[in-house]
C-alpha positions as CSV (number, residue, x, y, z in Angstrom):
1,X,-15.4,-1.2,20.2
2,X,-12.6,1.7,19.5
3,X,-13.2,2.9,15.8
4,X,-10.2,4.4,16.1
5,X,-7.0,2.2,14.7
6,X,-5.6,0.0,17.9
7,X,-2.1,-1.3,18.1
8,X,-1.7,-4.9,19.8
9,X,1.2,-7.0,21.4
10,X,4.8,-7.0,19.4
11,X,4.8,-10.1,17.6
12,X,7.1,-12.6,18.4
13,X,10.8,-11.8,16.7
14,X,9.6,-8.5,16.0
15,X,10.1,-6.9,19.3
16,X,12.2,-3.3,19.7
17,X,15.2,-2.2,22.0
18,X,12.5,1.0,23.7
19,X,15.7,2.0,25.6
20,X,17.8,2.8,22.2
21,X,14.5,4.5,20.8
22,X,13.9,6.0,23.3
23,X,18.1,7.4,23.7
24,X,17.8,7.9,20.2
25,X,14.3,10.4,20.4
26,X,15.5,12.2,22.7
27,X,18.2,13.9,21.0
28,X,16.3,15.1,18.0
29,X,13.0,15.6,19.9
30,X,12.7,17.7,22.2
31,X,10.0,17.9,24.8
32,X,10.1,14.3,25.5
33,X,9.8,12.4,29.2
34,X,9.6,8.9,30.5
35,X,10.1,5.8,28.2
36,X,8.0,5.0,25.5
37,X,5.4,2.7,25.6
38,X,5.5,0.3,22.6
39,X,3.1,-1.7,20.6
40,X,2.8,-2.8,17.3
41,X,-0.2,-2.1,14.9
42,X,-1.7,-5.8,13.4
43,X,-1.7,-4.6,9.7
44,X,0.3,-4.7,6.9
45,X,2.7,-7.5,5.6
46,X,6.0,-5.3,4.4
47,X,7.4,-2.3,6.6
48,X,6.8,-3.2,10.4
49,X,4.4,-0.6,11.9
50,X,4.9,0.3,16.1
51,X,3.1,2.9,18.0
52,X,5.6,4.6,20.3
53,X,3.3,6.1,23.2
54,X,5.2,9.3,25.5
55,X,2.8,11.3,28.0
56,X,3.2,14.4,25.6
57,X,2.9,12.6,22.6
58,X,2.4,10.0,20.0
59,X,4.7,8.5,17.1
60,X,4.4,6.0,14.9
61,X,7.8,4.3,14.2
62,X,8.7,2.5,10.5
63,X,11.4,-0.2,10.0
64,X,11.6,-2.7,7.5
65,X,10.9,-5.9,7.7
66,X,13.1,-8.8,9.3
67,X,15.3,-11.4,6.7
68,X,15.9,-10.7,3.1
69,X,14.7,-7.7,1.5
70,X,14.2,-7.2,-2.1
71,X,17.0,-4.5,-3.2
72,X,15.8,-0.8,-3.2
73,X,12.7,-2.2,-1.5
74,X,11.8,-0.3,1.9
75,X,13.7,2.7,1.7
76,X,13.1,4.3,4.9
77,X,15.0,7.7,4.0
78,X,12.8,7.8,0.5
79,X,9.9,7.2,2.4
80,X,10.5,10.0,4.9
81,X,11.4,12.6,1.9
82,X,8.1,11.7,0.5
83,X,6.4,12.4,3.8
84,X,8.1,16.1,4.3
85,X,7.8,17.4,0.7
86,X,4.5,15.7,-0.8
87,X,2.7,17.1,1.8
88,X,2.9,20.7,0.5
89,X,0.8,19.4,-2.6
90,X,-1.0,16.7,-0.8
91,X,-1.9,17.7,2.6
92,X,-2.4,13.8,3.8
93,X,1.0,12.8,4.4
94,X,1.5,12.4,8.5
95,X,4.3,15.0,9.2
96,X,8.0,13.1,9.8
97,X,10.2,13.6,12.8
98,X,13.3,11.7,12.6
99,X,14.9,9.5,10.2
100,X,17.7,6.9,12.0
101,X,20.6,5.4,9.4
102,X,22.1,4.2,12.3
103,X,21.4,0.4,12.3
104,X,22.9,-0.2,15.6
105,X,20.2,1.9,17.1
106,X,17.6,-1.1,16.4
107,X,19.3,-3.0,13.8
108,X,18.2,-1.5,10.9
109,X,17.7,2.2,9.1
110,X,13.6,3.8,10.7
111,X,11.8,6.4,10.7
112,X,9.2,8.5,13.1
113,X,6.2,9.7,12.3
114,X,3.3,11.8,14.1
115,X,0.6,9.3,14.8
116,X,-2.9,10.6,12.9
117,X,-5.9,9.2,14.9
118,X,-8.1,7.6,12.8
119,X,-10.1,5.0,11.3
120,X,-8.8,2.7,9.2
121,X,-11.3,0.3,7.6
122,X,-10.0,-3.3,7.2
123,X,-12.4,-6.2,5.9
124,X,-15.5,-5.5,7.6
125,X,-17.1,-1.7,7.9
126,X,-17.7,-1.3,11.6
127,X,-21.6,-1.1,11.9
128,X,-21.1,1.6,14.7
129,X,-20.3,4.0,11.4
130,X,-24.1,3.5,10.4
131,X,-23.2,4.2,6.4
132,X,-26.3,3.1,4.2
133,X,-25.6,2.4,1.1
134,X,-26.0,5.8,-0.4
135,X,-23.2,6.8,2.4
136,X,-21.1,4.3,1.4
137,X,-21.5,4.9,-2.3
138,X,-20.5,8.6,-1.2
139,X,-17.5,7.2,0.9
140,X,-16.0,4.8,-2.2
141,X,-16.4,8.2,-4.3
142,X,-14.4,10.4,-1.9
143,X,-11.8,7.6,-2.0
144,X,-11.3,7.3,-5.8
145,X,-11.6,11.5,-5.8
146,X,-8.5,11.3,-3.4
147,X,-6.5,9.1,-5.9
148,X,-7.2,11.6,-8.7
149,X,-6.0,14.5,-6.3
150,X,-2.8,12.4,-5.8
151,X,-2.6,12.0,-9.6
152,X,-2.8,15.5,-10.2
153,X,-0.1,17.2,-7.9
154,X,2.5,19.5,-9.7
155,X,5.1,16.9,-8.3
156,X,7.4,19.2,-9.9
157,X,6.5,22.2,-7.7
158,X,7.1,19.6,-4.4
159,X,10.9,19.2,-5.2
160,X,10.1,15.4,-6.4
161,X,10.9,15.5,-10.0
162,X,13.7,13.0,-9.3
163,X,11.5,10.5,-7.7
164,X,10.8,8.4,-10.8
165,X,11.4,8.3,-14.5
166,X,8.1,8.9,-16.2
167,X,9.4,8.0,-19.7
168,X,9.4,4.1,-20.0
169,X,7.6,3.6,-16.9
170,X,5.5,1.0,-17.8
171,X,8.4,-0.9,-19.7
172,X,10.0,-0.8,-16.5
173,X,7.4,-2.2,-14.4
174,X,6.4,-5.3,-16.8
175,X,10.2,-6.0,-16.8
176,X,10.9,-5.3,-13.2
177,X,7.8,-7.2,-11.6
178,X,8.5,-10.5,-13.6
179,X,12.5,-10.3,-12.6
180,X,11.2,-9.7,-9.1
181,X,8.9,-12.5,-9.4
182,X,11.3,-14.9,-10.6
183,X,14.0,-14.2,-8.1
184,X,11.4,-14.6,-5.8
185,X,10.4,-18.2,-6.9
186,X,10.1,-21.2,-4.4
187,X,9.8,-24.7,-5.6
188,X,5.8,-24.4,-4.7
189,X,5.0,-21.3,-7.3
190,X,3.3,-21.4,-10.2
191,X,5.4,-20.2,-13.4
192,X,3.2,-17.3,-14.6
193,X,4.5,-17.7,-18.1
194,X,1.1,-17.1,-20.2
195,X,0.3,-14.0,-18.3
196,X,3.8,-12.6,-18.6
197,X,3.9,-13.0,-21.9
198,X,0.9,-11.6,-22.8
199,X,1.5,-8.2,-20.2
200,X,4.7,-7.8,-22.7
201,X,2.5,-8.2,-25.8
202,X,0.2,-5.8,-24.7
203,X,2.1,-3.6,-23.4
204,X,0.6,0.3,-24.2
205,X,2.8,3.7,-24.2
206,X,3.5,5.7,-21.0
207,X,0.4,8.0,-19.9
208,X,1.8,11.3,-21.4
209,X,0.8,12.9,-17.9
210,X,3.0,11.6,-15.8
211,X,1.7,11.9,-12.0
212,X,2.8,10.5,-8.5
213,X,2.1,6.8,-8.2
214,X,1.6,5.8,-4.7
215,X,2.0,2.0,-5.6
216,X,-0.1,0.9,-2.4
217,X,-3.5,2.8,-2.2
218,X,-6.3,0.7,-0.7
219,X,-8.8,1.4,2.0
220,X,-7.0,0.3,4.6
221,X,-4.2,2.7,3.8
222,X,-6.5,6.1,4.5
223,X,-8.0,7.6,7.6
224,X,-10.9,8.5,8.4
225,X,-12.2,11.2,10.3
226,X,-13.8,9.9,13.6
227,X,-16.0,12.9,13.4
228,X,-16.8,12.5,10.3
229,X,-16.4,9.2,8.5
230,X,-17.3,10.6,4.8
231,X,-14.4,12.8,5.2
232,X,-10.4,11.4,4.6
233,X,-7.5,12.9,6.5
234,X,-4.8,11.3,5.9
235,X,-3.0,8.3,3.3
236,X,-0.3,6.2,4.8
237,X,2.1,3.8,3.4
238,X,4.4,5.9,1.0
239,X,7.4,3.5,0.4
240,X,6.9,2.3,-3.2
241,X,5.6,6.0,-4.2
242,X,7.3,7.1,-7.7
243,X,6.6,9.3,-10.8
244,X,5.4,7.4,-13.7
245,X,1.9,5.9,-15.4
246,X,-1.4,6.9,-13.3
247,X,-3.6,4.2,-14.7
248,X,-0.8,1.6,-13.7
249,X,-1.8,2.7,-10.1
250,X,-5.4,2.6,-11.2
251,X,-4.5,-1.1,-11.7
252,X,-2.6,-1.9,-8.3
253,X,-5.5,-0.3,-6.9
254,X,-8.3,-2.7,-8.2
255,X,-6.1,-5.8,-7.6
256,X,-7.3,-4.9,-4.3
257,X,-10.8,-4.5,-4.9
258,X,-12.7,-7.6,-4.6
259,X,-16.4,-6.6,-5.1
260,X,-19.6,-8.8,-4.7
261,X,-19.9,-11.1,-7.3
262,X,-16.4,-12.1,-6.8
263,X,-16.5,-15.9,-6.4
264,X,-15.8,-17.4,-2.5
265,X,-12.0,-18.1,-3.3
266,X,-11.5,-14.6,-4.2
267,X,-13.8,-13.3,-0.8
268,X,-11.1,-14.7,1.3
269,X,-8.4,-12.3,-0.5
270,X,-10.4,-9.9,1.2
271,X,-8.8,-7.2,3.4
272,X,-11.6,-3.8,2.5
273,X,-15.0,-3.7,2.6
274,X,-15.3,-3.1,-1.0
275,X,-17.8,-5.8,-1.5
276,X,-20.4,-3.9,0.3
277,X,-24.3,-2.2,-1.2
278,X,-23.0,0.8,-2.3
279,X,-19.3,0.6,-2.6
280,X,-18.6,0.9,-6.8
281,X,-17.6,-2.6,-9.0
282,X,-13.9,-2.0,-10.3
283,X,-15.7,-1.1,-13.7
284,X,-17.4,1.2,-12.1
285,X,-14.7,2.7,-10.1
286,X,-12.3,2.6,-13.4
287,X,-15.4,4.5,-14.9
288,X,-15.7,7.4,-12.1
289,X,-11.7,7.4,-12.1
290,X,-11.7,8.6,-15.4
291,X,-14.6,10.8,-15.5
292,X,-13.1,12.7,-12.6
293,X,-9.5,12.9,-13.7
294,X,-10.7,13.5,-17.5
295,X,-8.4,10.5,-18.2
296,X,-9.6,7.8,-21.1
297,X,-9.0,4.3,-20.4
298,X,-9.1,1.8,-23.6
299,X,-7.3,-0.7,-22.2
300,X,-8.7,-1.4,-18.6
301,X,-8.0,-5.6,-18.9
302,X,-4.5,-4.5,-19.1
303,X,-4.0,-2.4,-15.8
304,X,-6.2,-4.6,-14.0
305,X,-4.2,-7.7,-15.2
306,X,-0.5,-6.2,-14.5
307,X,-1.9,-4.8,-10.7
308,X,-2.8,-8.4,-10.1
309,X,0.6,-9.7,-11.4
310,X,2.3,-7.2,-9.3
311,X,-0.1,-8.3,-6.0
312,X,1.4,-11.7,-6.6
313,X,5.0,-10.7,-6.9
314,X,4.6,-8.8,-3.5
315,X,2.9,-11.8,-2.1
316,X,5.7,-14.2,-3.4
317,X,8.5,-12.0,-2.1
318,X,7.0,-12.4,1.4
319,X,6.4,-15.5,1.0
320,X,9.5,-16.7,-0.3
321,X,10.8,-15.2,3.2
322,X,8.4,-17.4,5.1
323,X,9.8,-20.5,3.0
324,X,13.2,-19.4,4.0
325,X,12.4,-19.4,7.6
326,X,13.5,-15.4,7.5
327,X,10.2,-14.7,9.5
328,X,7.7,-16.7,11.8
329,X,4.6,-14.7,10.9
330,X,2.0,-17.3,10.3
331,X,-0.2,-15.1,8.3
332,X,2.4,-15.5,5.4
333,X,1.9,-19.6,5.0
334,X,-1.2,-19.0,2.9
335,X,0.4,-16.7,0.4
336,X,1.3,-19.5,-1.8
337,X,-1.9,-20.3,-2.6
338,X,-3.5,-16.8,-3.1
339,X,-0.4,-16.5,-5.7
340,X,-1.9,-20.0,-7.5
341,X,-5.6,-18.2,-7.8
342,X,-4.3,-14.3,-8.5
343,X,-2.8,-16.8,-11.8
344,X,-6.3,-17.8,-12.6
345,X,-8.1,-14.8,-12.0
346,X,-5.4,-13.7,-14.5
347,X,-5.9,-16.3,-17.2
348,X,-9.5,-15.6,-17.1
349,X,-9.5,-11.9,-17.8
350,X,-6.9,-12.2,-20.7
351,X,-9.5,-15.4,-22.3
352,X,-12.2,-12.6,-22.4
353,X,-10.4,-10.3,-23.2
354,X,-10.5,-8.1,-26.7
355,X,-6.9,-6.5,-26.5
């Protein structure tokens, strides 16, 4: 088995005019023969991922998704500013090439990418990596260190203090994720009223340092070096990055993280192997994140309670497309019903809690 990520067949719908890519390459690339080979990588469920393969080289092209799009959401020429000037304070970010705003090149705005080889970890930890559980303790670590890196670039020094609007930040994103949400509802959601309310009650003041916010950082969305699987090389998936609150990306973080104890409805959320001997409970990883980044956190309920809120708005939004019939991606039927349970898990947290 290749450890290294693999791209697959185009899905259905999803397919690209290689001819116009490849026209559209070879003007602002140079260096470039043949006709690109293209396939798709399997992952992901916003921003459509291809692998565009040349005999000199390798890209990896970014377009957004097919149907309705929530507005400002994937931003392709955001995304590839990110790409060019993060990486001077966070050397992670795959170099860009090319940004098209052309949409009659492939019907919509892209971008081009270098393609870092890699491994990218999905549900299961590939048992040709051989990581015990000290190994993988060490590998959970490194991955929470790499969030408190991000935290602390001088964002400022990178050209992106425009990016985001630190003050009222987390005003914003209570607000703004239960509008989203509710322009998002089908006739099959669940209302979210209780949990809304209370993410407005308790609502705490902006961090007052202010950091980049990557908005999407999970397992799946670093690589790994095949060498040396301990050791990250590069974070991927920049489109919702912003300034503003660091422990509210703590919190979309962990709505990610389903650990071991986790009951069987919640396993089959599942998309890291975070469940695994070794890898930290999101206690424990809140608990590291703040002894590495020197950051206090009173109020963890809340941050892990408004990630999971925002991890059903994202699901709803996709599904709501599905519903619509604005994609055929199969994958996005059961989204309704991981929405219904990210409610409970919700529900539960805020009857325990003592905020």
């Amino acid at each position: 088995m290749a450890l290294t990520d693999q791209s697959t067949r185009i899905r259905e719908g999803e397919e690209l005019d290689a001819t116009a890519i490849d026209t559209y390459l070879k003007f602002h690339i140079s260096g470039l023969s043949g006709t690109p080979r293209i396939s798709q990588f399997p992952g992901g469920a916003s921003n459509l991922t291809y692998l565009l393969e040349y005999p000199e080289q390798e890209f990896v092209l970014r377009r957004p998704p097919f149907g309705k799009k929530a507005k400002s959401a994937h931003d392709m020429g955001r995304e590839f500013r990110i790409l060019n000037q993060l990486n001077a304070g966070f050397p992670y970010c795959p170099k860009a090439y090319a940004h098209c705003t052309d949409d009659s090149v492939i019907g919509a705005e892209f971008y081009v990418m270098e393609r870092v080889k890699g491994i990218i970890l999905r549900d299961e930890l590939p048992p040709e990596l051989n990581l015990d559980e000290a190994r993988t303790r060490q590998l959970c670590e490194n991955f929470v260190d790499k969030l408190v890196d991000l935290h602390n670039v001088d964002y400022k020094a990178c050209g992106l203090a425009d990016l985001g609007k630190p003050e009222g930040y987390v005003q914003r994103q209570i607000g703004g994720w239960i509008d989203r949400y509710e322009k998002a509802m089908t006739p099959d959601a669940p209302q979210w009223e209780a949990v809304k309310s209370w993410l407005n009650d308790k609502m705490p003041a902006d961090h007052p340092k202010p950091g980049i916010v990557h908005n999407d950082y999970r397992l799946d969305n670093v690589i790994l070096d095949p060498a040396n699987p301990m050791k990250i090389i590069g974070v991927l998936d920049w489109e919702m990055t912003t300034i503003g609150d660091p422990l509210m990306d703590l919190g979309n973080t962990l709505a990610y993280w389903i650990q071991a104890d986790d009951p069987a409805p919640m396993q089959a959320l599942r998309r890291q192997p975070s469940h695994l001997p070794g890898m930290l409970t999101r206690q424990q990883f809140a608990d590291y994140y703040a002894e590495r980044s020197g950051i206090e956190i009173t109020n963890f309920d809340f941050y892990y309670t408004y990630g999971v809120f925002r991890l059903a708005g994202i699901m709803q939004q996709i599904y709501y497309r599905f519903f619509h019939g604005q994609t055929q991606d199969k994958r996005f039927a059961q989204f309704i019903h991981a929405n219904k349970l990210l409610e409970q898990v919700c529900l539960q947290v805020i009857d325990k809690s003592r905020l």
